[in-house]
C-alpha positions as CSV (number, residue, x, y, z in Angstrom):
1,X,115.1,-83.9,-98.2
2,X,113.7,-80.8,-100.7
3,X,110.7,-79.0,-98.6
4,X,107.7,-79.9,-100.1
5,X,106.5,-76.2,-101.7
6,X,103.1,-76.3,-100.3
7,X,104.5,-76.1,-96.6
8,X,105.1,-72.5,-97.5
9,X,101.9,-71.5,-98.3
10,X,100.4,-69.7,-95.5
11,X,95.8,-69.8,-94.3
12,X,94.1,-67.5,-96.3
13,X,92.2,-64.6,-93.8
14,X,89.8,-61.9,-94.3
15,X,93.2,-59.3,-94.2
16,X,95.0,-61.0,-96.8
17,X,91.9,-61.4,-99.5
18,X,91.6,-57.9,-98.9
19,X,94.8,-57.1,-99.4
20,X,94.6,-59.6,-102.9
21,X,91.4,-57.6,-103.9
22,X,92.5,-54.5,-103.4
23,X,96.2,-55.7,-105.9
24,X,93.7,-56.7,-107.9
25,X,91.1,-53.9,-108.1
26,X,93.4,-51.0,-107.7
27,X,95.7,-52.3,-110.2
28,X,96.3,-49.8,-113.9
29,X,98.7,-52.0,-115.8
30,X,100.3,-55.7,-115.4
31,X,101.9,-58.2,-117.4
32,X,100.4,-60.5,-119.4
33,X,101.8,-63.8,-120.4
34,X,100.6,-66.0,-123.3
35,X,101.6,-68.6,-125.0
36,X,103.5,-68.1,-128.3
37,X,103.0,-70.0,-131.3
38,X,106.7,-71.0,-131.3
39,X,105.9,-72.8,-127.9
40,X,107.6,-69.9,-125.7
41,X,106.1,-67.9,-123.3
42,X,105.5,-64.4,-124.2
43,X,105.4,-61.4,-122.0
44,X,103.5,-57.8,-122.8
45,X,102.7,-54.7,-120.7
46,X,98.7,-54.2,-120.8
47,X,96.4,-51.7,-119.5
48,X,93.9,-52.9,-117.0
49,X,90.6,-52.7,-115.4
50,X,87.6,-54.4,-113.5
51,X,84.7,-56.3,-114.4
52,X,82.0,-55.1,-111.7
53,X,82.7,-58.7,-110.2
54,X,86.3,-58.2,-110.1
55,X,87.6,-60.2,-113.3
56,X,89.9,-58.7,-115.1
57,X,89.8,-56.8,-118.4
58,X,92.0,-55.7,-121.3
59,X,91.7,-54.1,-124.5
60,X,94.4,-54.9,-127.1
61,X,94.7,-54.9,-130.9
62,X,94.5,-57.6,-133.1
63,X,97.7,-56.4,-134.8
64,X,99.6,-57.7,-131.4
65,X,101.4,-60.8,-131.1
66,X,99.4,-61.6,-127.7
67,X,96.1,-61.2,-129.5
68,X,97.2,-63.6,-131.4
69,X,98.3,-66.2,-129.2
70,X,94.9,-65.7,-127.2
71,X,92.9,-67.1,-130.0
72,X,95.4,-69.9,-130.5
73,X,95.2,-70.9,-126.7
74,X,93.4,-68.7,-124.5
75,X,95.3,-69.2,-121.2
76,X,97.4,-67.0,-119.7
77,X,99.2,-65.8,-116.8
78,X,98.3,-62.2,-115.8
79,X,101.3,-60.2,-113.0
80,X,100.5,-57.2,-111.3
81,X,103.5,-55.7,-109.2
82,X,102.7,-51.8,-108.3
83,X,106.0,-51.7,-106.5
84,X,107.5,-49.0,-104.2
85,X,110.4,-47.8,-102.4
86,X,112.8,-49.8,-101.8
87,X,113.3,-53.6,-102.7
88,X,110.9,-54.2,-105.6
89,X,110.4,-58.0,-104.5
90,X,109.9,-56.5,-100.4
91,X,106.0,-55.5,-101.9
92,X,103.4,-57.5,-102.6
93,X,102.3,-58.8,-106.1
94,X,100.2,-61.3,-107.5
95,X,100.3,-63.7,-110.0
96,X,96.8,-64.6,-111.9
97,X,96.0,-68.3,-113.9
98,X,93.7,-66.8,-116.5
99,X,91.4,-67.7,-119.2
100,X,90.7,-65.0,-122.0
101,X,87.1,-64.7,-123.6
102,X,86.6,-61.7,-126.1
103,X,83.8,-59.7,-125.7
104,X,81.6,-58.8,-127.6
105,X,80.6,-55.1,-128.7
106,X,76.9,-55.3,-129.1
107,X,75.5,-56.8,-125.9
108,X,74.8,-55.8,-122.5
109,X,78.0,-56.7,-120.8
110,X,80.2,-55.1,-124.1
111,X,79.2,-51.4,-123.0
112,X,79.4,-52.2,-119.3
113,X,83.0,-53.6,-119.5
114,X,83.5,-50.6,-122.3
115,X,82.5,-47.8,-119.9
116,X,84.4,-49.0,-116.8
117,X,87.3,-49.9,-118.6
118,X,87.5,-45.9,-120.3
119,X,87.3,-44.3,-116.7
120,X,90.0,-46.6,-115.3
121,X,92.1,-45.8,-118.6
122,X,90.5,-42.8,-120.4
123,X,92.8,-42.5,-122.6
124,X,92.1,-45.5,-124.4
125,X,89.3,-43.2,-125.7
126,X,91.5,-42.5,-128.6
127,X,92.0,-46.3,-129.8
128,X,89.2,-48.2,-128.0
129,X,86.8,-48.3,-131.1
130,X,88.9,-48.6,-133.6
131,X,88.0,-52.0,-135.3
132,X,91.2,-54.0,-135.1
133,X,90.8,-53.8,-131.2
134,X,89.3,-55.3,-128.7
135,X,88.0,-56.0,-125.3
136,X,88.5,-59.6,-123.3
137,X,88.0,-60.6,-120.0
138,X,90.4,-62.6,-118.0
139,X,88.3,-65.3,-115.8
140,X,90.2,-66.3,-112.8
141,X,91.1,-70.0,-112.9
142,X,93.9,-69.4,-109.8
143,X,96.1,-67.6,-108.1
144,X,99.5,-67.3,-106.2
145,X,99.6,-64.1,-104.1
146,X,103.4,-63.1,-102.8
147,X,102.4,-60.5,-99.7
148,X,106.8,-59.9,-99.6
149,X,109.3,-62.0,-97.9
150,X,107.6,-64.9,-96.1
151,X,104.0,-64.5,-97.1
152,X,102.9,-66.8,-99.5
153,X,99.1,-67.4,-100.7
154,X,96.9,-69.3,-102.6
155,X,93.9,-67.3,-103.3
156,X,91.0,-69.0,-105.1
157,X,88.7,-67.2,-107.6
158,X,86.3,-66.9,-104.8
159,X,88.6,-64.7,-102.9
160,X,89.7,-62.8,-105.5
161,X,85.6,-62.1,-106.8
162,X,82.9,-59.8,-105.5
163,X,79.7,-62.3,-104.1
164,X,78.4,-63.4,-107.7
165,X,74.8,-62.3,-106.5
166,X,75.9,-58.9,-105.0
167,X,77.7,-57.7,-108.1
168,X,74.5,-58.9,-110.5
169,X,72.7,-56.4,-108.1
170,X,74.5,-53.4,-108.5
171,X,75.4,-54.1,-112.3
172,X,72.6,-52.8,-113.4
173,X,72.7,-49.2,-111.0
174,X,75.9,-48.8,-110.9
175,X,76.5,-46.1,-113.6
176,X,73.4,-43.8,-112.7
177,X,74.8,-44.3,-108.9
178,X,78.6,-42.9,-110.3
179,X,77.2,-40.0,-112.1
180,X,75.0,-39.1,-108.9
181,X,77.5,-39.2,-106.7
182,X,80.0,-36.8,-109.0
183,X,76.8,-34.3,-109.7
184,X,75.6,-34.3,-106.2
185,X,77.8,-35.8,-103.9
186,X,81.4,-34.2,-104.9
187,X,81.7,-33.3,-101.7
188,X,81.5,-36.8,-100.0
189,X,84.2,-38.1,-103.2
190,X,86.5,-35.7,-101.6
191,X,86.3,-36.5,-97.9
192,X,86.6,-39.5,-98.5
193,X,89.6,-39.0,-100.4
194,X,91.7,-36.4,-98.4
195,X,89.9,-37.7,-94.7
196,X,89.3,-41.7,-95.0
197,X,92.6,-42.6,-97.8
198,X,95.1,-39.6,-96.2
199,X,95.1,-38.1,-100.2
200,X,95.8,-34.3,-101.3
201,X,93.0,-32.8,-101.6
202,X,91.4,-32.0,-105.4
203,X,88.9,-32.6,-107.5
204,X,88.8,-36.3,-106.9
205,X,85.9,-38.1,-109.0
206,X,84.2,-41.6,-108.5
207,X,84.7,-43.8,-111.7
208,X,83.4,-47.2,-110.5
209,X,81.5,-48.6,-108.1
210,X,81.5,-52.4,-107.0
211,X,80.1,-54.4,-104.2
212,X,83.2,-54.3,-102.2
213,X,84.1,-50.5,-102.6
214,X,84.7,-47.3,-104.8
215,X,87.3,-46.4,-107.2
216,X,88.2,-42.8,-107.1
217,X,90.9,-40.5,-109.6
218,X,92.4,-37.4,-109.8
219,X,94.2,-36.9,-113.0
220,X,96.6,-40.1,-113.1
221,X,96.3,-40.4,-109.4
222,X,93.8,-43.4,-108.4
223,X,92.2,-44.3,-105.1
224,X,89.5,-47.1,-103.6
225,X,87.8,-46.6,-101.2
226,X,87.0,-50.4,-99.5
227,X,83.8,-51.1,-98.4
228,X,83.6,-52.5,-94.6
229,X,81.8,-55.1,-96.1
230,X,79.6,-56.4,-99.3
231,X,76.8,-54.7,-100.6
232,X,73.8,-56.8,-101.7
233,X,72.0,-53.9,-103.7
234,X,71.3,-50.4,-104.5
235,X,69.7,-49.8,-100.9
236,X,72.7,-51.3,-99.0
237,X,74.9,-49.5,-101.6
238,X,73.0,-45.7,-100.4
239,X,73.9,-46.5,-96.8
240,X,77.5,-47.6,-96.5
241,X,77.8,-44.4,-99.0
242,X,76.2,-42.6,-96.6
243,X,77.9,-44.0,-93.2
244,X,81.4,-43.6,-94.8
245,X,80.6,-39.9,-95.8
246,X,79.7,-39.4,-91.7
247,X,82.8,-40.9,-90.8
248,X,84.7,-38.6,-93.0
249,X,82.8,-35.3,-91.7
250,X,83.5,-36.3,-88.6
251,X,87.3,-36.9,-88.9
252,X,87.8,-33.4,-91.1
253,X,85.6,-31.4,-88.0
């Protein structure tokens, strides 16, 4: 008798939808497949980033094939494998059921997603406002999360997304809190690069903030820095800031 595939799928615990996140957040690129107009599935390499809540964004052209198939059928499946050494299927990945919506340019949310998708890819700068391209976000319908051999998931949007409530909170700070902490807090980036994440040391930069940690880069070189737990708000934001910056003076004296 076949094994009935659910029987593989392992409980879902606070490690592994960290680990998830963290695929998820830290990820540059992944592939994107949509459905093509001849019926076939169709594969592409895309640059990505992070809504403040954790849904995923892209930014292609309308000249693309995938744009294309996105306005036929907006659903998608959305891989992202970083790899390493080694065996390429001994890492984790994770495969996203996704939804695409196009945003748009004029609102609120259009210059939010605009900014935090430039500092995870800023050299998009070049293209991102030419008018044949443009922005969508990937809503999280489901997930399958391989951890390597023998760990199988089934994360739901939930433990893929920042609380709903907590990332409303810091949406609206979280720029001004970025550009504080690079013009006053350089310092504190770079402990907690070089003393809390083992990186070389350099001028490492913040270039998001969310309420379940902070994205860091040098050059190419990105980082995140998880946060111990959610933040609710700007004052909750000031203090884990604060505590992690301790713990990182404290390991570098």
């Amino acid at each position: 008798m076949a094994k009935d595939p659910k029987d593989v799928i392992q409980p879902m615990d606070e490690a592994v939808r960290a680990e998830a996140r963290g695929l998820l957040r830290g990820a540059r690129s992944a592939a994107l497949a949509t459905l093509g107009l001849d019926g076939h599935p169709s594969a592409s390499l895309v640059g990505l980033a992070t809504d403040i809540d954790g849904t995923p964004v892209i930014l292609i052209s309308g000249l693309s094939a995938h744009t294309g198939n996105l306005s036929a059928d907006p659903r998608a499946s959305l891989l992202i494998s970083p790899g390493g050494k080694g065996d390429p299927l001994a890492h984790a990945r994770i495969t996203l059921k996704v939804r695409a919506r196009r945003i748009e340019r004029g609102t609120q949310e259009g210059a939010r997603i605009r900014r935090r998708y430039l500092a995870r890819q800023p050299k998009s700068a070049l293209y991102a406002d030419f008018p044949d391209f443009s922005f969508f976000a990937l809503t999280i319908e489901g997930a399958s999360l391989n951890g390597g051999f023998a760990r199988a998931f089934a994360p739901t949007p939930a433990d893929l997304l920042s609380e709903p409530a907590h990332a409303a909170a810091l949406a609206e700070v979280e720029e001004g809190a970025v550009e504080h902490m690079n013009a006053d807090h350089s310092d504190a980036i770079g402990l907690y690069a070089t003393q809390l994440l083992a990186a070389k040391p350099g001028d490492w930069r913040a270039i998001g903030l969310d309420p379940d940690g902070l994205d860091m880069a040098l050059g190419s070189a990105s980082l995140r820095l998880p946060f111990p737990a959610s933040v609710d708000g700007p004052g909750a934001l000031r203090r884990v800031l604060a505590e992690l910056a301790g713990q990182a003076r404290a390991k570098a004296a």
